[in-house]
C-alpha positions as CSV (number, residue, x, y, z in Angstrom):
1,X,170.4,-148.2,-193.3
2,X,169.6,-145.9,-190.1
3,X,168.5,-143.3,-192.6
4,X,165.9,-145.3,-194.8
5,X,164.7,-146.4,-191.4
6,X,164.0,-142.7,-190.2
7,X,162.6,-142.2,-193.9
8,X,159.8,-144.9,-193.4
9,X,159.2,-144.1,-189.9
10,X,158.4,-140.3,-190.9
11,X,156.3,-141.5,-194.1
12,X,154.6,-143.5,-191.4
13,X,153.8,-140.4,-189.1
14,X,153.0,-138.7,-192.4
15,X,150.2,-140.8,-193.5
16,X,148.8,-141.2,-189.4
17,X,148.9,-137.1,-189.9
18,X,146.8,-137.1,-192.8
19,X,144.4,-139.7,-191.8
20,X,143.8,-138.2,-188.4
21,X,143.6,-134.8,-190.8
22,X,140.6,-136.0,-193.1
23,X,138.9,-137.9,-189.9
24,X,138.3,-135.5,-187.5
25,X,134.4,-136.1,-187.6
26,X,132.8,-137.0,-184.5
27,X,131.1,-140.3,-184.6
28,X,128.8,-142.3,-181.7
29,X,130.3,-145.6,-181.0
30,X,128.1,-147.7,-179.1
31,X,129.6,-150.9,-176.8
32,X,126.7,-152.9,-176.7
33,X,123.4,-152.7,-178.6
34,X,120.6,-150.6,-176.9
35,X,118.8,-153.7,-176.0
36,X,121.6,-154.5,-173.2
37,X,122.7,-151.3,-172.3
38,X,120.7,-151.2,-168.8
39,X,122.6,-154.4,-167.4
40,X,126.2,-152.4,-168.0
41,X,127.1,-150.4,-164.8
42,X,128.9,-147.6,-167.1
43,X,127.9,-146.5,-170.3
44,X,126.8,-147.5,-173.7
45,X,127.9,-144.7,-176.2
46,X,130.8,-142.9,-176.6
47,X,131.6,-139.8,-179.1
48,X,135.0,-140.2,-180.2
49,X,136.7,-138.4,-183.4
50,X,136.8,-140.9,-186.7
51,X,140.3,-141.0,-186.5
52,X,140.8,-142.2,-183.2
53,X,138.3,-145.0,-184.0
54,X,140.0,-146.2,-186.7
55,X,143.7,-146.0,-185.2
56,X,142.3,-147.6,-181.7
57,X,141.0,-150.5,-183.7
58,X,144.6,-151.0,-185.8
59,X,146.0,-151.0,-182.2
60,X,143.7,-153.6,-181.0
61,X,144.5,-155.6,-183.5
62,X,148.3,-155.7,-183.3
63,X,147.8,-156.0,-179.8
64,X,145.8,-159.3,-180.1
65,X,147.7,-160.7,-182.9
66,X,151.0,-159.9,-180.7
67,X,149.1,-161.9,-178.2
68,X,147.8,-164.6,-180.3
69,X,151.5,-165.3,-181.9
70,X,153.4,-165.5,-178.2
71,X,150.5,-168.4,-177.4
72,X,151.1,-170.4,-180.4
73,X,154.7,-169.9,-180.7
74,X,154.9,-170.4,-176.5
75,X,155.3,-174.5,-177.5
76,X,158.8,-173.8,-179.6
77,X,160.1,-171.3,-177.6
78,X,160.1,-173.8,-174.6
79,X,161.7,-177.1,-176.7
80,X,164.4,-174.7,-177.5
81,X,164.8,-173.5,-173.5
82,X,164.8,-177.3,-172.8
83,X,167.5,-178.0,-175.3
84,X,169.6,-175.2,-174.3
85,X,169.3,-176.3,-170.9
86,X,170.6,-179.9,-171.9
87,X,173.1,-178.6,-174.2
88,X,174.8,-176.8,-171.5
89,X,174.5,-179.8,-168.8
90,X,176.3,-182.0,-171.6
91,X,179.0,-179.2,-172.1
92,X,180.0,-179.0,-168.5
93,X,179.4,-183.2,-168.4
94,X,182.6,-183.2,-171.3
95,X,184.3,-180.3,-169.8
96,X,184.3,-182.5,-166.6
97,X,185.3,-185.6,-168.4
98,X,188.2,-183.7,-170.1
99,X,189.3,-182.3,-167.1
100,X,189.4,-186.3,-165.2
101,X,190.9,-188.3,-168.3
102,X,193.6,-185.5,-168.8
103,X,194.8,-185.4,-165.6
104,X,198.9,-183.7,-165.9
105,X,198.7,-185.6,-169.5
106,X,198.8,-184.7,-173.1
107,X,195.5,-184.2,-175.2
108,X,196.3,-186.9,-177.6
109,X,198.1,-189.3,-174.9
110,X,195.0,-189.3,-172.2
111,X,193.0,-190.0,-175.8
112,X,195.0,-193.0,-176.4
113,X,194.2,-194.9,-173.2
């Protein structure tokens, strides 16, 4: 399994390789439009290669749907702290009760009264 992992990994770099390869034009990205570039304190265009357009904008977009996912899922993840948290006060609540009700006695015997 460590294998086809590597193989995907290196396909992956592959195809980054060959995309960076066939992009290396230099294009003008502009922040804002022209019409509010004077209120911006630093500045409006930028020439960047193609390719690191396009993999800076697949990065931005797994970094705001990484951030999107931990909000929504941020309601689950603490209902199942919450139960965790009550599961373990009930275990040591029945450890404590075992320990009380079968004081020097047999399992079955303390049971029985």
């Amino acid at each position: 399994m460590r294998y086809i992992r590597y193989v995907f990994w290196a396909g992956v770099g592959l195809v980054l390789i060959v995309v960076a390869l066939a992009n290396r034009e230099t294009i003008t990205v502009n922040l804002v439009p022209d019409e509010f570039a004077g209120f911006l304190p630093f500045g409006n265009a930028y020439s960047l290669p193609l390719f690191l357009v396009i993999l800076g904008s697949i990065l931005v977009g797994l970094l705001i749907g990484f951030v999107w996912e931990y909000i929504r899922e941020f309601k689950q993840r603490n209902d199942a702290a919450k139960r965790k948290r009550e599961l373990n006060r009930l275990e040591r609540e029945v450890q404590g009760l075992r320990a009380k009700t079968g004081e020097g006695k047999d399992d079955v015997l303390a049971l029985l009264e």
